[in-house]
C-alpha positions as CSV (number, residue, x, y, z in Angstrom):
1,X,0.0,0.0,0.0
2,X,1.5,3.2,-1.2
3,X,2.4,6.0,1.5
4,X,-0.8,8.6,1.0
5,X,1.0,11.1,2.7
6,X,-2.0,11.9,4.7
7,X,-0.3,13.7,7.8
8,X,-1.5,13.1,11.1
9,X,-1.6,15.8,14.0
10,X,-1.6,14.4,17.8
11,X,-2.6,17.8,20.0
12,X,-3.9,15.5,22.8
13,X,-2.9,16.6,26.2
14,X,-1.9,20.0,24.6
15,X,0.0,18.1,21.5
16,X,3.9,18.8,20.6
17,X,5.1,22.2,19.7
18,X,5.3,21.0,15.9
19,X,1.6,19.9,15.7
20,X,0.3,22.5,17.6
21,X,2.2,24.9,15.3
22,X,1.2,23.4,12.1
23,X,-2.4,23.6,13.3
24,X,-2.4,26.7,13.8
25,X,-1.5,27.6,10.5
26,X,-3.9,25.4,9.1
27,X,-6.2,27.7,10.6
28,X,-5.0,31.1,10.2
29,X,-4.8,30.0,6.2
30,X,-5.6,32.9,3.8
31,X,-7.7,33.0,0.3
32,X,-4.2,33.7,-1.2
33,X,-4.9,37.0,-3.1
34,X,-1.6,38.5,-2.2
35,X,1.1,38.2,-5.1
36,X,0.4,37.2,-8.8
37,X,-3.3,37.2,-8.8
38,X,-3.5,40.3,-7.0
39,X,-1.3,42.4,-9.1
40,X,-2.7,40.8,-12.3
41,X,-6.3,41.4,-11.7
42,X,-5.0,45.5,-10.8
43,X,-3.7,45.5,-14.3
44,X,-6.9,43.1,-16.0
45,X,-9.2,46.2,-13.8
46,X,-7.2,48.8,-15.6
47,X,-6.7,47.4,-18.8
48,X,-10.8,47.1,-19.2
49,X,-11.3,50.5,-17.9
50,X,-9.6,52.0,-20.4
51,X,-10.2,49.9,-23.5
52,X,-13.6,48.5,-22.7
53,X,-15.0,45.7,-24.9
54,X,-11.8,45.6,-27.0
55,X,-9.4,44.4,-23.2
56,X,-12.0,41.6,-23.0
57,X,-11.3,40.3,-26.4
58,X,-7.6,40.5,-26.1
59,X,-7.6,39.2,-22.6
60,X,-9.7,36.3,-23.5
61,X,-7.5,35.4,-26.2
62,X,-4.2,35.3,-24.7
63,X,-5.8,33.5,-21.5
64,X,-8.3,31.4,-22.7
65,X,-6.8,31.0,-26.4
66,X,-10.4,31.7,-27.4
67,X,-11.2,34.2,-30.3
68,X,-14.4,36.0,-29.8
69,X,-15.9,39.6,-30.5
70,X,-18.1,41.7,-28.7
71,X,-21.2,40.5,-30.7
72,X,-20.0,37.5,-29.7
73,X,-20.0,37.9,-25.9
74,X,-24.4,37.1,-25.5
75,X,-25.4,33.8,-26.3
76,X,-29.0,33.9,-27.4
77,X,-31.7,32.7,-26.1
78,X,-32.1,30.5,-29.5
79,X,-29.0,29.3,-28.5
80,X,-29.2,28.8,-25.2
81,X,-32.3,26.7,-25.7
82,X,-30.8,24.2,-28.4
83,X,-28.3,23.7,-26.0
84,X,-30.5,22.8,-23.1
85,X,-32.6,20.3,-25.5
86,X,-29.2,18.3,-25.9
87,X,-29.0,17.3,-22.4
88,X,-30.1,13.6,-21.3
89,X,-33.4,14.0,-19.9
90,X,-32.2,11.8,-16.9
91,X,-29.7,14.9,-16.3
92,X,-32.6,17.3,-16.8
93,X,-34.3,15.7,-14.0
94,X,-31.9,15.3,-11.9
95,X,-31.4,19.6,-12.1
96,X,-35.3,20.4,-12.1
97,X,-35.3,18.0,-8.6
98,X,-32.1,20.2,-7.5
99,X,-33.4,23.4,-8.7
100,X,-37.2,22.7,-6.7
101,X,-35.2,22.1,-3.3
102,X,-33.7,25.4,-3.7
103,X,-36.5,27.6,-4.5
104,X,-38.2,25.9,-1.8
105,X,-36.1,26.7,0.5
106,X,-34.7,30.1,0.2
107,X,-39.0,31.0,-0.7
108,X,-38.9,30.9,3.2
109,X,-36.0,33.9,3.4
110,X,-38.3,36.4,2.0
111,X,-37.9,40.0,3.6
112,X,-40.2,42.8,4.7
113,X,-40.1,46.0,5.7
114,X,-39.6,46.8,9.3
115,X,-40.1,50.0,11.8
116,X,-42.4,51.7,13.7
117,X,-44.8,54.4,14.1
118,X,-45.2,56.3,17.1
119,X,-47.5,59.5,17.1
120,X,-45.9,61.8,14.5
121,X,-42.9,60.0,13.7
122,X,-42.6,57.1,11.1
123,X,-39.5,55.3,10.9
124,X,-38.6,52.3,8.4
125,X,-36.6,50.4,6.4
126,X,-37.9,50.0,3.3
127,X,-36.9,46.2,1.3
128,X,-35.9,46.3,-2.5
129,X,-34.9,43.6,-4.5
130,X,-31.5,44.8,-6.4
131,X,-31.8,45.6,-10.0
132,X,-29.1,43.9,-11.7
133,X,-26.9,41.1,-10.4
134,X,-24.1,38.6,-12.4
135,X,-23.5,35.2,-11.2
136,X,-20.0,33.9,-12.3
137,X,-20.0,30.5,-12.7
138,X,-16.6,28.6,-12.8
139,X,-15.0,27.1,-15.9
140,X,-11.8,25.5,-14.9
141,X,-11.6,22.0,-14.1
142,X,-14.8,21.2,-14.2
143,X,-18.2,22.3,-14.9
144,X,-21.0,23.6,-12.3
145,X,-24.3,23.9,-13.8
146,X,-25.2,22.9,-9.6
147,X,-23.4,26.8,-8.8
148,X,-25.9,28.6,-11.5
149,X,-29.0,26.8,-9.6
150,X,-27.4,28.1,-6.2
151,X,-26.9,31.1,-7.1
152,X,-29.7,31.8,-9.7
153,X,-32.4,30.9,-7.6
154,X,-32.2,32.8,-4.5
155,X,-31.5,35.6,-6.9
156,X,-34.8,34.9,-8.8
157,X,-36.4,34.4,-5.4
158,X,-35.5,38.0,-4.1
159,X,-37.0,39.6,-6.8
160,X,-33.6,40.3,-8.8
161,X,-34.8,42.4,-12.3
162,X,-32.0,41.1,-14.6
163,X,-29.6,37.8,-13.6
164,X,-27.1,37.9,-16.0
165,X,-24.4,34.5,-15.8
166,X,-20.7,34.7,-16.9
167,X,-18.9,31.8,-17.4
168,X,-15.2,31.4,-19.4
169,X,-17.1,28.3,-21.5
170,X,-20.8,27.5,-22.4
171,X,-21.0,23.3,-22.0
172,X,-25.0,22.7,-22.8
173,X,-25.5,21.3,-18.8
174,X,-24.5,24.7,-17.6
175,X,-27.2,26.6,-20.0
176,X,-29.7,24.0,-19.2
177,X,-29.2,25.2,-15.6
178,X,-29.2,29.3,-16.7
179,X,-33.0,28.2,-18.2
180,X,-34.1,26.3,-14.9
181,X,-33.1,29.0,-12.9
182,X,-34.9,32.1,-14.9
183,X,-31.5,33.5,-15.4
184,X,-32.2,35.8,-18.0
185,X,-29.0,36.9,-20.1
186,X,-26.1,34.5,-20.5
187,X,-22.4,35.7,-21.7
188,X,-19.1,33.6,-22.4
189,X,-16.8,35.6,-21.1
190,X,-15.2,34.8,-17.8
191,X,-11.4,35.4,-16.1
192,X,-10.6,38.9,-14.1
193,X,-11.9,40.4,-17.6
194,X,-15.1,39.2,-16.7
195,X,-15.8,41.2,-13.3
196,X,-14.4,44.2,-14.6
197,X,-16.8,44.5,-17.3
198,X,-19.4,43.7,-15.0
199,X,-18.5,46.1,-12.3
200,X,-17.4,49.0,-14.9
201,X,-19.7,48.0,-17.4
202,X,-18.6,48.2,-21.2
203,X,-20.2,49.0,-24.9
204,X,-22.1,45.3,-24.9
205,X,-21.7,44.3,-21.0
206,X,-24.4,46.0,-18.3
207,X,-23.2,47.4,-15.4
208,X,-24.2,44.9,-12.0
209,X,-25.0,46.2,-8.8
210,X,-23.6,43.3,-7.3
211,X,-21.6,40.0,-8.5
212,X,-22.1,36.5,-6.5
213,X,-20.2,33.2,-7.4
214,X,-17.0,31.6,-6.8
215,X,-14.3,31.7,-9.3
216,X,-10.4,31.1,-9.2
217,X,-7.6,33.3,-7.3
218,X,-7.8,35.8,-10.7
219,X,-11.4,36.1,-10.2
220,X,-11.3,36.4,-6.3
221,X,-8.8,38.8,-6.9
222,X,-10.8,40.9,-9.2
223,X,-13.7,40.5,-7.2
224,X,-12.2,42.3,-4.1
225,X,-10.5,45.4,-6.1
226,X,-14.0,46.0,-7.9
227,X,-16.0,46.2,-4.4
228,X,-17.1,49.8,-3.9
229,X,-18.1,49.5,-7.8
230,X,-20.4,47.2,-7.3
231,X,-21.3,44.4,-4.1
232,X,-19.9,41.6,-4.0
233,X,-20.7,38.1,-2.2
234,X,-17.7,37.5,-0.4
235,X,-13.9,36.7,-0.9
236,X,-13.6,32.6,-2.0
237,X,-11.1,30.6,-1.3
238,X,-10.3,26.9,-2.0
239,X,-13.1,24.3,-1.4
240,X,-12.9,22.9,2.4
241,X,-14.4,19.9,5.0
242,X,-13.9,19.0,8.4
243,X,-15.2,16.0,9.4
244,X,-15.5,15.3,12.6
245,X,-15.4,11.5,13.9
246,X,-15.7,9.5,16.8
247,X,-15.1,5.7,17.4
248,X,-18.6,4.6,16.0
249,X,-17.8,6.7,12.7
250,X,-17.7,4.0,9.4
251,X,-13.9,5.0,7.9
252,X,-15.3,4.4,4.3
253,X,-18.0,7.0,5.5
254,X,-15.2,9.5,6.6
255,X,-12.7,8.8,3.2
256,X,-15.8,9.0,1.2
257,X,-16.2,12.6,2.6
258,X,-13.2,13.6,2.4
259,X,-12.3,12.9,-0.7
260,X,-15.6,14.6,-2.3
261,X,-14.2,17.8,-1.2
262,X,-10.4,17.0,-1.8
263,X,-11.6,16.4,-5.7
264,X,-12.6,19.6,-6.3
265,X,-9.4,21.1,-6.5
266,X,-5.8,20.6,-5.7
267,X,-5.6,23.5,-3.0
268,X,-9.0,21.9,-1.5
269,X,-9.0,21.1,2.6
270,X,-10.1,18.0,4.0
271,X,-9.7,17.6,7.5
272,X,-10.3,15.0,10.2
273,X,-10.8,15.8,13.4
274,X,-11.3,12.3,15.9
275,X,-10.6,11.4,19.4
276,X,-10.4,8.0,18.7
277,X,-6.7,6.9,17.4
278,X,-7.8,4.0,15.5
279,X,-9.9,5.4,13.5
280,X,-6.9,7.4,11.7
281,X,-4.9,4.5,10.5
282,X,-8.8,3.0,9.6
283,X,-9.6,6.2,7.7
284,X,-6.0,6.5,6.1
285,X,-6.6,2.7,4.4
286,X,-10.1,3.5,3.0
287,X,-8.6,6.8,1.4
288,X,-6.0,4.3,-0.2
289,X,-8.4,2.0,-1.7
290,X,-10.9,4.7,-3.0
291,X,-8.6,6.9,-4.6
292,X,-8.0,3.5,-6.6
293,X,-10.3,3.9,-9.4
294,X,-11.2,7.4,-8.5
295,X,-11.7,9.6,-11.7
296,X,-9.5,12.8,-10.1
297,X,-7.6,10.5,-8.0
298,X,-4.4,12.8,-9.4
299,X,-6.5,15.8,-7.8
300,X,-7.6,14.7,-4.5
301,X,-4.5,13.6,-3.6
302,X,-2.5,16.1,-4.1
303,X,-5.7,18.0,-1.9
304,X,-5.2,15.7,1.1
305,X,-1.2,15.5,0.8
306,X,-0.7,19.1,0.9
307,X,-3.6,20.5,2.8
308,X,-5.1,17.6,4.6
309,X,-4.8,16.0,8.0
310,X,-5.8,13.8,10.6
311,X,-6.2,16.2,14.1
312,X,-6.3,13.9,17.2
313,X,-7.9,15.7,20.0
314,X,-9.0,14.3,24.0
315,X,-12.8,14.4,23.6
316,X,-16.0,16.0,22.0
317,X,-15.2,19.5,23.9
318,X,-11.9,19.6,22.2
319,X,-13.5,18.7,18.9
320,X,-16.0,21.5,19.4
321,X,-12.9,23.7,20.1
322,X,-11.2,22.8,16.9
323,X,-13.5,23.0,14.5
324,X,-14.9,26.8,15.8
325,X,-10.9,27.2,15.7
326,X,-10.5,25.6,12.4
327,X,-14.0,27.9,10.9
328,X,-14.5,25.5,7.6
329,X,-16.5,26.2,4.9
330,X,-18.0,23.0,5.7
331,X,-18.5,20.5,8.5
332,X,-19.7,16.7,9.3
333,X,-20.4,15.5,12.4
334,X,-20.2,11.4,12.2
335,X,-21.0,11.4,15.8
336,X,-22.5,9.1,18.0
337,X,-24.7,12.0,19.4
338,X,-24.0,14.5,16.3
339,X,-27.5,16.9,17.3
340,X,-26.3,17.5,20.4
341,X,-23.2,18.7,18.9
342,X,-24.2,20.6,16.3
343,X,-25.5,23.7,18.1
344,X,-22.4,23.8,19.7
345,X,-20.3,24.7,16.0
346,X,-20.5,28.3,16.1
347,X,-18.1,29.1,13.1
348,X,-19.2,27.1,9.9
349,X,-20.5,27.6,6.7
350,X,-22.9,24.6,7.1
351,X,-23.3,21.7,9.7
352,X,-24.1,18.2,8.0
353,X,-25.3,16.2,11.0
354,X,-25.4,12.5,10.9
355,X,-24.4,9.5,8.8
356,X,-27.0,10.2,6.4
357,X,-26.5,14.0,5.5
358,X,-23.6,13.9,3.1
359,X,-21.8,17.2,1.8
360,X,-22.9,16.5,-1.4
361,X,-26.5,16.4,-0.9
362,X,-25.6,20.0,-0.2
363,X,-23.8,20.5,-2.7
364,X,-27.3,19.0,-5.1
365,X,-30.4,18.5,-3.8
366,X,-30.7,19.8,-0.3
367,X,-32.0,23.4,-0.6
368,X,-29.3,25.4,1.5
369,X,-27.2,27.4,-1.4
370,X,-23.8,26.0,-1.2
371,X,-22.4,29.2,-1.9
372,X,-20.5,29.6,1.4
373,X,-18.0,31.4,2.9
374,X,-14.4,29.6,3.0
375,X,-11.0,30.5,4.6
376,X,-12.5,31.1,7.6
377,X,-14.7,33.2,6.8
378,X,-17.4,31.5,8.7
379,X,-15.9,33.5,11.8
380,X,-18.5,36.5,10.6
381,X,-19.9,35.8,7.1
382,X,-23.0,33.6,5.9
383,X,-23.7,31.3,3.5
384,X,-25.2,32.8,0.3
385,X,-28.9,33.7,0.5
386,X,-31.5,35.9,-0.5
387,X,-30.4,38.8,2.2
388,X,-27.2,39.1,-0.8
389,X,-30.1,40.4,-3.1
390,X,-32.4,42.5,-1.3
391,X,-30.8,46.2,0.1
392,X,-32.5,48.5,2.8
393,X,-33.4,51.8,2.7
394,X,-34.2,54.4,5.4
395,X,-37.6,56.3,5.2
396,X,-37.8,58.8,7.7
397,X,-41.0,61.6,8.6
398,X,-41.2,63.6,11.5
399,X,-44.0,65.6,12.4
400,X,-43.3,69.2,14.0
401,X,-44.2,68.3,17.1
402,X,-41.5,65.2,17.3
403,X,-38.5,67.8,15.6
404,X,-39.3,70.1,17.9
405,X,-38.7,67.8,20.4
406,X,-35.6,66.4,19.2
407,X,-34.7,69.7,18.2
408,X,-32.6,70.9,20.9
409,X,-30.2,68.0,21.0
410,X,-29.6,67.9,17.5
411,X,-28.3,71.7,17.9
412,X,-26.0,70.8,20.8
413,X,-24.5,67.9,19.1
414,X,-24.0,69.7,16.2
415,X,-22.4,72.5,17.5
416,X,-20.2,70.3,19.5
417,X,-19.0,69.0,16.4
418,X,-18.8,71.9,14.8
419,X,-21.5,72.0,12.4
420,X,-23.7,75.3,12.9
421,X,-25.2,74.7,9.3
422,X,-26.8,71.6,10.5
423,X,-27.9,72.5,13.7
424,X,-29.7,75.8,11.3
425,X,-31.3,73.1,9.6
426,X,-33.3,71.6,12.2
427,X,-34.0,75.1,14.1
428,X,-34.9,77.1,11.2
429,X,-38.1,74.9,10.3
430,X,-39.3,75.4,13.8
431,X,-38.9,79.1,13.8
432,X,-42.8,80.8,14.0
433,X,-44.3,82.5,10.8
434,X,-47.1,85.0,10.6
């Protein structure tokens, strides 16, 4: 049996120095936007804000080694819907089952206006559904008609005018998704090139108010320097799990788990965290023998060699402990008592609780969008829903009673900061008339 190279991590009893160490940069890890992607997007950004249209072109030549023009950019709807008609009707299903879950459950995330009303003053926020809104959808490795449906629907859902998808390439599963989901304008252009059009807006591209979707370290990049521009979801980084096992957790279960994550991308974490020893040697074999005749066995391994592990803590508490340390984009409780456990994760993405809630029903069918955020993230940011596409606005009315009663405190805090013309403001509408 060949060496995995699946590292193990012993912080029982406080752990040595080494494990503890590496651990802890396992968990401070970063979306890696510093360094080549950064500065490239800058330049991508620039490049389109100057040139428009014509920087997409070039740009998507010389990284994409596709040839296209700006009338070019749209795919029709014609188009769009001979493509969908080519996909098997068993895959159709299998998205229109998806798709149902989703809109199901983000239908129960619907917003209304809140406030109050109290004598002569009326105070609110007032609910609107954005205007305009791109999904990115990935194009790399693999394709993700499953990301369109996550990220379409809630869109749909809030309200969302136009939902416009980018994507680098059109494959006919992705489109069949844009059609399920209601997306309603479909271009193939994609990269850093891609967000800046959408955020500055070009001769043939709209201008978004806000861009959701996960993408590679170029796109990420991009989709930080354009914020202010336009919204954006979140910052993504690489794909992660943490499974968390105890002594009654099935190892095929736990390699099975891992691996789904680890084959998403080489720089994918997959993480174990167990109190029970055996299990790691146990887990470490099944690994082995599914990456066997695993179709990205290249991919996954390379994931769980370089930024996988096996974390051997004392108990439950100390698994609680990690993984709100550890903050994954994911989590798994293969627990003997997993729903007492799970209210106790504070810092994830989502919580998959017991043997029979896989990651990748949540990734599919489930409902939840499995948009969510990733290197750590989960400290203080929420999985993708239909809050990203709604916006608040303050409506305020005060009688002349009510400003005459908050009258004299706005003038004294005014003046304290220095602002006589707006402390005028408030006093001159109360001053009397004949």
């Amino acid at each position: 049996m060949r060496d995995l190279g699946f590292r193990t991590l012993d912080l029982r009893g406080g752990g040595r120095a080494e494990d503890q160490s590496t651990w802890r940069a396992l968990c401070s890890r970063a979306a890696g936007l510093e360094g080549e992607a950064d500065a490239a997007a800058r330049a991508i950004i620039a490049d389109v804000r100057a040139r428009g249209d014509a920087a997409v072109c070039e740009l998507t030549s010389r990284f994409e080694q596709r040839t296209l023009t700006p009338e070019q950019f749209e795919i029709s709807r014609e188009a769009r819907a001979e493509a969908a008609a080519r996909v098997s009707p068993d895959l159709r299903a299998a998205l229109v089952t998806a798709a149902h879950g989703i809109r199901v459950f983000h239908e129960t995330q619907a917003h209304a206006d809140t406030g109050l009303e109290i004598e002569d003053v009326s105070l609110y926020s007032r609910v609107a559904p954005l205007r305009r809104v791109a999904v990115y959808a990935p194009g790399g490795t693999a394709a993700y008609p499953s990301s369109v449906l996550m990220a379409g629907i809630p869109a749909k859902v809030a309200g969302v005018s136009e939902v416009i998808l980018v994507m680098p390439r059109a494959p006919d599963v992705v489109l069949l998704a844009a059609e399920i989901a209601e997306i309603d304008r479909v271009f193939q252009i994609g990269g850093a090139q891609a967000i800046a059009a959408l955020a500055l807006g070009t001769a043939t591209v709209p201008r978004v108010d806000k861009i959701v979707g996960p993408g590679n370290a170029y796109v990420t990049a991009a989709k930080r320097q354009v914020f202010g521009l336009c919204a954006i979801d979140g910052i993504a980084g690489p794909s992660e799990i943490v499974v968390v096992a105890d002594a009654t957790a099935d190892p095929e279960l736990v390699a099975a788990d891992l691996i789904a994550q680890a084959e998403h991308d080489v720089l994918a974490c997959a993480i174990l965290i167990t109190d029970s020893e055996p299990l790691v040697p146990a887990v470490i074999a099944a690994l082995t023998r599914q990456l066997g005749d695993l179709p990205r066995a290249e991919i996954a391994s390379q994931a769980l060699r370089e930024h996988g592990a096996a974390v051997l803590v004392d108990d439950v508490a100390a698994m609680v402990a990690a993984v709100n340390a550890y903050a994954p984009e994911h989590v798994e409780l293969l627990l003997a008592d997993a729903d007492a456990v799970a209210p106790q994760i504070a810092t994830a993405g989502a919580i998959f609780v017991g043997a029979f809630t896989p990651e990748a029903a949540g990734d599919y069918t489930a409902g939840p969008s499995h948009v969510l955020p990733t290197a750590g993230a989960a400290r203080f940011a929420s999985p993708l829903g239909v809050w990203d596409f709604v916006k608040h606005t303050s409506v305020l009315r005060l009688g002349r009673d009510a400003l005459a009663a908050q009258a004299p405190a706005i003038a004294r805090l005014a003046r304290a900061e220095g602002l006589e013309g707006h402390a005028r403001a408030a006093e001159l509408r109360l001053r009397e008339t004949t």
